[in-house]
BAVEX-937785 format. One line per 4 residues: for each residue x, z, y of N, C-alpha, C, CB. Coordinates in Angstrom, 2 decimals, decimal comma, always signed. Glycine has a CB too. Layout:
BEGIN
X Z Y X Z Y X Z Y X Z Y ~ ...
// end
This chain:
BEGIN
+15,63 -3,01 +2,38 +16,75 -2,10 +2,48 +17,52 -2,41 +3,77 +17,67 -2,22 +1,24 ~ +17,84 -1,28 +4,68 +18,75 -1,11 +5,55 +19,85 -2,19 +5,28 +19,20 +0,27 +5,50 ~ +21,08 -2,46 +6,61 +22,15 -2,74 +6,56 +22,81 -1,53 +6,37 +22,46 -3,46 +7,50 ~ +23,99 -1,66 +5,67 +25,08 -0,61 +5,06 +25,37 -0,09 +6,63 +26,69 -1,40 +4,02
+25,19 -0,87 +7,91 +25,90 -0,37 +8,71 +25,14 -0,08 +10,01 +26,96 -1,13 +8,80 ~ +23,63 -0,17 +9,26 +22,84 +0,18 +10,48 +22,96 +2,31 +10,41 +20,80 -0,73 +10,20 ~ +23,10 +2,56 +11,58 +22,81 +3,90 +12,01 +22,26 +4,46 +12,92 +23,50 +4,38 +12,10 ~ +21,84 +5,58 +13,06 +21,01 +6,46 +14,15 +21,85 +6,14 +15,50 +21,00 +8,32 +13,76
+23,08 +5,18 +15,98 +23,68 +5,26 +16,84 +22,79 +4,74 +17,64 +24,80 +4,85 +16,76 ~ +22,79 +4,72 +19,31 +22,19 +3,98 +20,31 +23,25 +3,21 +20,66 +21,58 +4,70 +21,41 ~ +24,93 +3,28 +20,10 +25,35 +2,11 +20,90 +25,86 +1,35 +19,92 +26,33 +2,34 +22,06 ~ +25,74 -0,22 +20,63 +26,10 -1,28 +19,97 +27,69 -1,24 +19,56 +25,71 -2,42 +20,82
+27,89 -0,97 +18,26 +29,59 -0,83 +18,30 +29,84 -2,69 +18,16 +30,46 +0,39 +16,54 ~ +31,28 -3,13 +18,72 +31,79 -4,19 +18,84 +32,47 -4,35 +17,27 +32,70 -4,18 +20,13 ~ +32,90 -3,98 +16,56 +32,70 -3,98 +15,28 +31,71 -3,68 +14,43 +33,34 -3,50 +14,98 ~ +31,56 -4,98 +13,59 +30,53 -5,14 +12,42 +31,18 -4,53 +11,26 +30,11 -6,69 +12,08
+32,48 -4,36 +10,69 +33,31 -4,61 +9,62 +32,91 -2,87 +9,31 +35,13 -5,29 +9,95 ~ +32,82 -2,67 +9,66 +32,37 -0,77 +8,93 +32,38 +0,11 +9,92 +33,58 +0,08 +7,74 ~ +32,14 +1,42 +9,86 +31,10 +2,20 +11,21 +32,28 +3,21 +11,63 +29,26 +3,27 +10,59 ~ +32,35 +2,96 +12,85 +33,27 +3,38 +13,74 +33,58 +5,04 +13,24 +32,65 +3,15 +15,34
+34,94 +5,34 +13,11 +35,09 +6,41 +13,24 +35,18 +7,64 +14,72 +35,95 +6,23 +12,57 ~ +34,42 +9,21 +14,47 +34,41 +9,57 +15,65 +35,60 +10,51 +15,64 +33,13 +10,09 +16,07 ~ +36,07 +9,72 +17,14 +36,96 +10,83 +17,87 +36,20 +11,84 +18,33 +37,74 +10,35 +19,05 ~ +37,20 +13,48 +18,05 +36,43 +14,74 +17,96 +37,53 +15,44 +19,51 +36,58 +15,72 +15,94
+38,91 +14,57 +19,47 +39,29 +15,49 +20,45 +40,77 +14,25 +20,67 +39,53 +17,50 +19,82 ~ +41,93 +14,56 +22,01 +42,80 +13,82 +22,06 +43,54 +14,95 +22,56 +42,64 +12,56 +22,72 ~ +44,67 +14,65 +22,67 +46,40 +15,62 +23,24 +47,76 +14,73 +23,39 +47,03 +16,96 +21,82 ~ +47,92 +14,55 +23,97 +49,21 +13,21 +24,92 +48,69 +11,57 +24,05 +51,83 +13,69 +24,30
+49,09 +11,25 +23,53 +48,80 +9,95 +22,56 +48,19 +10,04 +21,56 +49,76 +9,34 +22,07 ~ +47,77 +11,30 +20,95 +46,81 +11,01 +19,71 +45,92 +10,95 +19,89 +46,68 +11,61 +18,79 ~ +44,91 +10,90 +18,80 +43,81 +11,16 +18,86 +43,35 +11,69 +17,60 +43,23 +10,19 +19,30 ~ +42,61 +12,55 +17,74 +42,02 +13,70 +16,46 +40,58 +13,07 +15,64 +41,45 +15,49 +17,36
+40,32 +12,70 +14,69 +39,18 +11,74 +14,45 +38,40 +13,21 +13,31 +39,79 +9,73 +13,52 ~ +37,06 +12,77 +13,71 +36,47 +14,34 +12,58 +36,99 +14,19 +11,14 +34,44 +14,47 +12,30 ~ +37,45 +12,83 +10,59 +37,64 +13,11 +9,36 +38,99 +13,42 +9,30 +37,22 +12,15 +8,51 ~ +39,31 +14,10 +10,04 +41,27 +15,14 +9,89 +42,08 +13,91 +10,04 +41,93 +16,14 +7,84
+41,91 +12,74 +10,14 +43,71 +11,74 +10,54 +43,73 +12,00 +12,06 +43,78 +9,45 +10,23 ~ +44,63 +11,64 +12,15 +45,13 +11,42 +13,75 +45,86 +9,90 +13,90 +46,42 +12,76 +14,23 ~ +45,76 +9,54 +14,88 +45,97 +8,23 +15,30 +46,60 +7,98 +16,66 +44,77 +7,60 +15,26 ~ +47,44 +6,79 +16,47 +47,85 +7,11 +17,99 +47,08 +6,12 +18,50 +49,46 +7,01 +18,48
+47,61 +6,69 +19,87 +46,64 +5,59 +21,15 +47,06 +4,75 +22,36 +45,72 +6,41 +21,97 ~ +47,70 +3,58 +21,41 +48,02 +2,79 +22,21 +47,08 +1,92 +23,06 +48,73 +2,21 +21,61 ~ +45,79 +2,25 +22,88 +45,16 +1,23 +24,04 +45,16 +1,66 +25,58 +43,60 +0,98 +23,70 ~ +45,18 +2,58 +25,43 +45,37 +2,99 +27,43 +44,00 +2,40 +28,00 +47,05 +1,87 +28,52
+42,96 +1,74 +27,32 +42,01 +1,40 +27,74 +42,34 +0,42 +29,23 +41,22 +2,64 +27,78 ~ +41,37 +0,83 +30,32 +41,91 +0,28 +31,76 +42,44 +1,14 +32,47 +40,99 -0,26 +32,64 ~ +43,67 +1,32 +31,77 +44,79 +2,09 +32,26 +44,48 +3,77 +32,41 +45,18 +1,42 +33,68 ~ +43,07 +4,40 +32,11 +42,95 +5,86 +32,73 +43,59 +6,42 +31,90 +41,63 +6,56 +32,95
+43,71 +6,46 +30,40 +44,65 +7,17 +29,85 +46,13 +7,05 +29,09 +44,03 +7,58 +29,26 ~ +46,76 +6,18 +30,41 +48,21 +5,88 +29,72 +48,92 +6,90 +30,23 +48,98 +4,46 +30,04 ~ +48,59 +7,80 +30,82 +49,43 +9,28 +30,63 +49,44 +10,21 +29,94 +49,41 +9,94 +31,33 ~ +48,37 +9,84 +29,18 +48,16 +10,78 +27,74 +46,94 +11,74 +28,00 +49,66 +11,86 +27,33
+46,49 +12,09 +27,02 +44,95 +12,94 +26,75 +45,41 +14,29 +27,04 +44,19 +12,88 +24,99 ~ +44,39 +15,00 +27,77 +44,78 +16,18 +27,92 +45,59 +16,87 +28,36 +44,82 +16,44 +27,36 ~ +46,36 +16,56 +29,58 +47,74 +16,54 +30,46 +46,80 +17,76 +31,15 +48,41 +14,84 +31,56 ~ +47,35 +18,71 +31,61 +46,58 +19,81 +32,38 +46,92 +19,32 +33,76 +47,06 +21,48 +32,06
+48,87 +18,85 +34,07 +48,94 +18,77 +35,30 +48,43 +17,49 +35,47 +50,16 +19,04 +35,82 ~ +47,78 +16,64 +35,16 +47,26 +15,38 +35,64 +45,81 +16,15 +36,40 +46,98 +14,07 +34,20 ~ +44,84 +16,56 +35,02 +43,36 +17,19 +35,71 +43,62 +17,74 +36,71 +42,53 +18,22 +35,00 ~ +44,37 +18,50 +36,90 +44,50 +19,58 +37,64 +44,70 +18,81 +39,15 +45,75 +20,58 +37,06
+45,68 +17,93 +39,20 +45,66 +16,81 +40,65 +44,24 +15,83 +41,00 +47,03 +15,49 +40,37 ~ +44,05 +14,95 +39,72 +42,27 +14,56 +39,86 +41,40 +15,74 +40,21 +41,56 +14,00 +38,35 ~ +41,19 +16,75 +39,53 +40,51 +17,38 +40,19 +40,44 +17,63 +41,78 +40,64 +18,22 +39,63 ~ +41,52 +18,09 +42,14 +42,04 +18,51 +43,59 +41,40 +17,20 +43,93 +43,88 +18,81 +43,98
+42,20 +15,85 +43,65 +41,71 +14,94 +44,78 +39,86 +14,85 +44,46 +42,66 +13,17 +44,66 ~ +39,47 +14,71 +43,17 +37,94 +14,98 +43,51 +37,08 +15,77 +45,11 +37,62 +15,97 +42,25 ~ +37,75 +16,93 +44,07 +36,96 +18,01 +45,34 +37,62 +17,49 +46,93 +37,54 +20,14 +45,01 ~ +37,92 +17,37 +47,46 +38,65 +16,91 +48,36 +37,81 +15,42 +49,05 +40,12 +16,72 +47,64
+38,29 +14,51 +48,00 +37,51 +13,10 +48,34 +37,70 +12,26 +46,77 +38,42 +12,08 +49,91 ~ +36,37 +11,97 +46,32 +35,99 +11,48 +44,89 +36,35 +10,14 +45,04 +34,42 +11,67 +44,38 ~ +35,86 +9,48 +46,32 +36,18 +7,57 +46,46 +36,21 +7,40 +47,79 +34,88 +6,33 +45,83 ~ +36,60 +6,71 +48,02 +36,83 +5,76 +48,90 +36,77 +3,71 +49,17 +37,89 +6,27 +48,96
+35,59 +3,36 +49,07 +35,63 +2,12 +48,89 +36,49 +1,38 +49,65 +34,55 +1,71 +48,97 ~ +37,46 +0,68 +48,77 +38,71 -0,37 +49,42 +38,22 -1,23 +50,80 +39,18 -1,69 +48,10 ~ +36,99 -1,44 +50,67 +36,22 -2,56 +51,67 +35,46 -2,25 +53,16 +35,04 -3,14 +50,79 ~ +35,72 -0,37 +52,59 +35,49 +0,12 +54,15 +36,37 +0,32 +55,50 +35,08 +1,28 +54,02
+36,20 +0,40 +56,03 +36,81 +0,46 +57,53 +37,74 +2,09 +57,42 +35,24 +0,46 +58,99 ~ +38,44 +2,66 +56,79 +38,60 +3,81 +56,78 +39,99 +3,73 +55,35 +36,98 +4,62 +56,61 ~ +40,87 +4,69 +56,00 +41,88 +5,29 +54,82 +41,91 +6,70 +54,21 +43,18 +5,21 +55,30 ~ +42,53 +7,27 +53,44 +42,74 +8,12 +53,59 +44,11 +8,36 +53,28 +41,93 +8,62 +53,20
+44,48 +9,88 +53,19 +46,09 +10,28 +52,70 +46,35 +9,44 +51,05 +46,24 +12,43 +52,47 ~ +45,69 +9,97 +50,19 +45,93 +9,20 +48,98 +45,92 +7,76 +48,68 +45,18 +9,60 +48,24 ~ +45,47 +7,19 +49,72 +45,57 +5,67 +49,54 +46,73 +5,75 +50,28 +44,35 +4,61 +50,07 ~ +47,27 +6,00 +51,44 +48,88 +5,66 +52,20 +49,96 +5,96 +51,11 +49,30 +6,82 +53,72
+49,50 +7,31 +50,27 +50,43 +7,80 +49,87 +50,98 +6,92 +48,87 +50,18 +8,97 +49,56 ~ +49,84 +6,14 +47,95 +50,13 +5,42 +46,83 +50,66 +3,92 +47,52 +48,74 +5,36 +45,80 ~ +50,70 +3,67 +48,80 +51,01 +2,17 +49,12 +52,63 +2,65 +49,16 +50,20 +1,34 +50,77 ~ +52,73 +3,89 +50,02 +54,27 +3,75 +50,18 +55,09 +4,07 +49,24 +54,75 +4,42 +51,11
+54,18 +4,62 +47,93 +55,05 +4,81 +46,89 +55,47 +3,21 +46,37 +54,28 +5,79 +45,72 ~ +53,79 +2,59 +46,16 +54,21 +1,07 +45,43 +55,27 +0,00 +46,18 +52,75 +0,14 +45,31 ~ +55,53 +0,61 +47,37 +56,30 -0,62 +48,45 +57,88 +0,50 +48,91 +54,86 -1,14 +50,46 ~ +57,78 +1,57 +48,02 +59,01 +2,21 +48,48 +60,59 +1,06 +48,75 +59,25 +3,41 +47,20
+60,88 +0,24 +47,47 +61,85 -0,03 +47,51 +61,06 -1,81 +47,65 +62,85 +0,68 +46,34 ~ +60,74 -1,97 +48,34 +60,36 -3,28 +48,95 +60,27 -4,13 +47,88 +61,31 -3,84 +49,99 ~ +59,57 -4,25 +46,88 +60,11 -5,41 +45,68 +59,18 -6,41 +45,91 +60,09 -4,95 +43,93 ~ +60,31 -7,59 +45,93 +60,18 -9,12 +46,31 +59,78 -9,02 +47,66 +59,08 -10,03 +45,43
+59,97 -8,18 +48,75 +59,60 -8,12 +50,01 +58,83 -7,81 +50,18 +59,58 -8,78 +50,60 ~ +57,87 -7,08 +49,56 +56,33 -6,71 +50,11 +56,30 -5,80 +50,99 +55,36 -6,21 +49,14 ~ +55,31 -6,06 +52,41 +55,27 -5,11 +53,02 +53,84 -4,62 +53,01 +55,83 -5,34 +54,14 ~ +52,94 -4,87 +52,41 +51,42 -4,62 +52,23 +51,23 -4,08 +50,91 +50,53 -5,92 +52,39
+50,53 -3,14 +50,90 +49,40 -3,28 +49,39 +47,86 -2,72 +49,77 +50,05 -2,06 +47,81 ~ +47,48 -3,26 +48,84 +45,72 -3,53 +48,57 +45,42 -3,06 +47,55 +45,11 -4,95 +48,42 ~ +44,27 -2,17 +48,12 +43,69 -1,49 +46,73 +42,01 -2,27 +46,32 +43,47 +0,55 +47,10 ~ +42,03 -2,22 +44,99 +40,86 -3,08 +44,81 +40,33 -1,78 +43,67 +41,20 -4,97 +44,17
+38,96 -2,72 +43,11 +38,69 -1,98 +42,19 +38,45 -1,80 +41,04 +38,26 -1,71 +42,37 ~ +38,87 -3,52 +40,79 +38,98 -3,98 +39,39 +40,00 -5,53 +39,29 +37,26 -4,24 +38,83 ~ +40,18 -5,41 +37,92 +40,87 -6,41 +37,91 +40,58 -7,93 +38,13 +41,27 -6,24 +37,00 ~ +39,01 -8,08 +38,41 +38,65 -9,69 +38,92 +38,94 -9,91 +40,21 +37,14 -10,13 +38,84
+38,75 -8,10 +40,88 +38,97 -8,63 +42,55 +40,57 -8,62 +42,44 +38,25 -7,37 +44,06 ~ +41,00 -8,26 +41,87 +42,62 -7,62 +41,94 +42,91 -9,85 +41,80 +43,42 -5,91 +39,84 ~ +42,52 -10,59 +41,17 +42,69 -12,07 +40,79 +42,19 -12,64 +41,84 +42,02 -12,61 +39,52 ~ +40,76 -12,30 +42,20 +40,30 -12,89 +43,47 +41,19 -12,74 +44,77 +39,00 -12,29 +43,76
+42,07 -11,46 +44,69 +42,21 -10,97 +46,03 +44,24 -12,23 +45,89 +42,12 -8,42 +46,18 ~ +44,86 -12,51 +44,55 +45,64 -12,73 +44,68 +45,62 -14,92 +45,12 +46,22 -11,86 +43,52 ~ +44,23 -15,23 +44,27 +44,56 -16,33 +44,77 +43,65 -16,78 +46,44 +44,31 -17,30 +43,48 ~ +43,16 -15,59 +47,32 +43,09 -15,64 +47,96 +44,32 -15,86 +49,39 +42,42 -15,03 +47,60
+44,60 -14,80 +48,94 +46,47 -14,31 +49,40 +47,37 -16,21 +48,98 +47,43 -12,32 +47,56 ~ +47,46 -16,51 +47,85 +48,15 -17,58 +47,90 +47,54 -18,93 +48,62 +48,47 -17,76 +46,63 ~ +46,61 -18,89 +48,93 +45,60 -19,95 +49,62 +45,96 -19,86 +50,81 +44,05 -19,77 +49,54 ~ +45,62 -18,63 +51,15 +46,28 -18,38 +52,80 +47,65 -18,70 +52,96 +46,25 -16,80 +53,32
+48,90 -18,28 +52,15 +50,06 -18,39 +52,16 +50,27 -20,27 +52,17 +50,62 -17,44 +50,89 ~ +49,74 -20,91 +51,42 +50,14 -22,28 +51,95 +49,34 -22,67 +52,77 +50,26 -23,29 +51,07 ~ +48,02 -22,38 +53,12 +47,51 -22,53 +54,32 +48,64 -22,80 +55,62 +46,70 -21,29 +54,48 ~ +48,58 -21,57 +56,04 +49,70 -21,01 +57,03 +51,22 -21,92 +56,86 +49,98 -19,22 +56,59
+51,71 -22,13 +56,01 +52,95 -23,54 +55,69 +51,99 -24,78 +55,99 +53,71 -23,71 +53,67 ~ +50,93 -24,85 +56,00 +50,43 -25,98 +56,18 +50,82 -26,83 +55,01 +50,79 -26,46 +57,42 ~ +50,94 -26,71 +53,78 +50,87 -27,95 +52,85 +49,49 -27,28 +51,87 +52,66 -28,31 +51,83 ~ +49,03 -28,25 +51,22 +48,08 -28,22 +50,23 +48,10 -27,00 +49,33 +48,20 -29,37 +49,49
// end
């Protein structure tokens, strides 16, 4: 006999404890599950949906910047408008003095890139 919780799925769910319920649809913080509850959604995952599900004026700007320009790798020789635009927003009111920002593309380089930055910073003081 089967496990109670083996199914036709191909993906490995991260819970064993009973079989994932499916989300059928989302709209600002909920989420619509096929068996009629709704739930909210506080995970924001990695951050893509902490503005909420289904925002028209959000798609509607991703889109634009899609069609326009989809990526831009942080590590190339090249900017564009949407990367200036988002530095001078993050450094508008100078907090703690920053006059730089860096775009990465995940949060290990986002760690790599900070104790790099502090290495250099006592470097340059010259102490350890």
């Amino acid at each position: 006999m089967a496990h109670p919780f083996v199914t036709d799925s191909n993906v490995l769910h991260r819970s064993f404890s009973g079989l994932p319920e499916r989300v059928i649809s989302a709209s600002g913080v909920t989420l619509f599950l096929d068996s009629g509850k709704q739930i909210l959604d506080a995970s924001a995952g990695p951050a893509v949906s902490c503005l909420g599900h289904g925002r028209d004026e959000v798609a509607e700007v991703v889109a634009q910047q899609i069609r326009q320009l989809a990526y831009l790798y942080s590590g190339a020789p090249f900017t564009c408008d949407a990367t200036e635009k988002l530095a001078s927003i993050l450094l508008e009111n100078r907090p703690g003095g920053l006059s730089k920002a860096i775009s990465v593309n995940s949060s290990s380089e986002a760690t790599d890139a900070a104790i790099k930055l502090a290495t250099q910073y006592w470097h340059v003081k010259g102490l350890p």
